[in-house]
N, C-alpha and C positions, 0 to 999 in steps of 0.2 A: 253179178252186178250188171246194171243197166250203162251201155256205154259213157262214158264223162261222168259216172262215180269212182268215187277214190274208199280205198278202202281205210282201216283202222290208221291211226298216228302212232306212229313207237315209240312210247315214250320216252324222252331224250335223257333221263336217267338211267335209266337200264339199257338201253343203245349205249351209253356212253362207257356205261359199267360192262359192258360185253353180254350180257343176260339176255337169254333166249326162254322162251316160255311158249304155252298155248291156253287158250282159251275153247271152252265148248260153252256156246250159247244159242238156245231155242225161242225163236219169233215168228211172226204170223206177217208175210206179204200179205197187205190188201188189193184190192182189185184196180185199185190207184198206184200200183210198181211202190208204196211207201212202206216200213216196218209199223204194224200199229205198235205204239210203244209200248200198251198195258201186256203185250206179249212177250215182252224179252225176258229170257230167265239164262240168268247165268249159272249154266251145270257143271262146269268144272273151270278152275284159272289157276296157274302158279303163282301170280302173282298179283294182288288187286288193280296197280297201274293195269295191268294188260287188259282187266274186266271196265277198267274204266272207261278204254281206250276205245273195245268194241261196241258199247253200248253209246257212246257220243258218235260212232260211225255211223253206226245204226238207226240212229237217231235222223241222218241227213243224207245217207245213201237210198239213193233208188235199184231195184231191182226192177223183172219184167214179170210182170203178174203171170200165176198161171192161167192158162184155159182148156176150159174145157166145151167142146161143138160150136167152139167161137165164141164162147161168152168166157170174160175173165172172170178168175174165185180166186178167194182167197186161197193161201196155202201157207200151213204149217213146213216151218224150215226148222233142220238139226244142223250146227257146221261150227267146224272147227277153225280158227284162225290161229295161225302156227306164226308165233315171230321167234324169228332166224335172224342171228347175230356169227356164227362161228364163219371163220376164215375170211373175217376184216369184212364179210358181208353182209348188211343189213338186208333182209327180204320179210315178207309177212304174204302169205298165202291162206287163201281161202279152200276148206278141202271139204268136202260134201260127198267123200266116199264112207260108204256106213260102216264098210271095216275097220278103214283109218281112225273113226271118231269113235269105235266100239274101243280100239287099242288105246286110244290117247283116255280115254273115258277109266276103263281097267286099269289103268298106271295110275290116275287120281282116287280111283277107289282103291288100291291095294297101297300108297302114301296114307290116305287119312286111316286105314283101318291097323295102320302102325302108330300112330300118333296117340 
């Protein structure tokens, strides 16, 4: 995130119910630090509020573009936001490591392929 953005809201029903969940959502930084919106694709959520949650962040968060020999590009982003309720703590974290969002990614493919 680009300094003085805030990330996703948690939703105050499921905070309130103690419910912790994650979302995996894919979007294209443009060269303006903005999410283009036609890029957001939600690849996995537990729960809808949480997908709703990150895609209104996304919608109003600035990130810092990448570059490349000093000129900014676009960049395809993969990342996980993790909202964390257990031990009376509310937290929501952004994790952008590929093994973590491969693990979180495998547990919602091995959920739907029991359903």
């Amino acid at each position: 995130f680009r300094p003085g953005s805030s990330g996703p809201a948690y939703p105050a029903d499921l905070r309130e119910a103690g419910i912790s969940g994650d979302v995996v959502a894919r979007f294209v930084v443009d060269t303006t630090n903005r999410v283009d919106e036609s890029t957001i694709a939600i690849l996995a959520s537990d729960r809808p509020q949480f997908a709703v949650a990150v895609i209104e962040s996304l919608r109003s968060t600035r990130f810092l573009a990448a570059d490349r020999d000093g000129v900014k590009v676009r960049q395809a982003m993969q990342v996980a936001f993790q909202f964390d309720r257990s031990g009376g703590i509310t937290a929501i974290r952004m994790v952008t490591d590929e093994a973590a969002i491969r693990s979180i990614r495998e547990r919602f493919d091995a959920r739907t392929s029991r359903d």
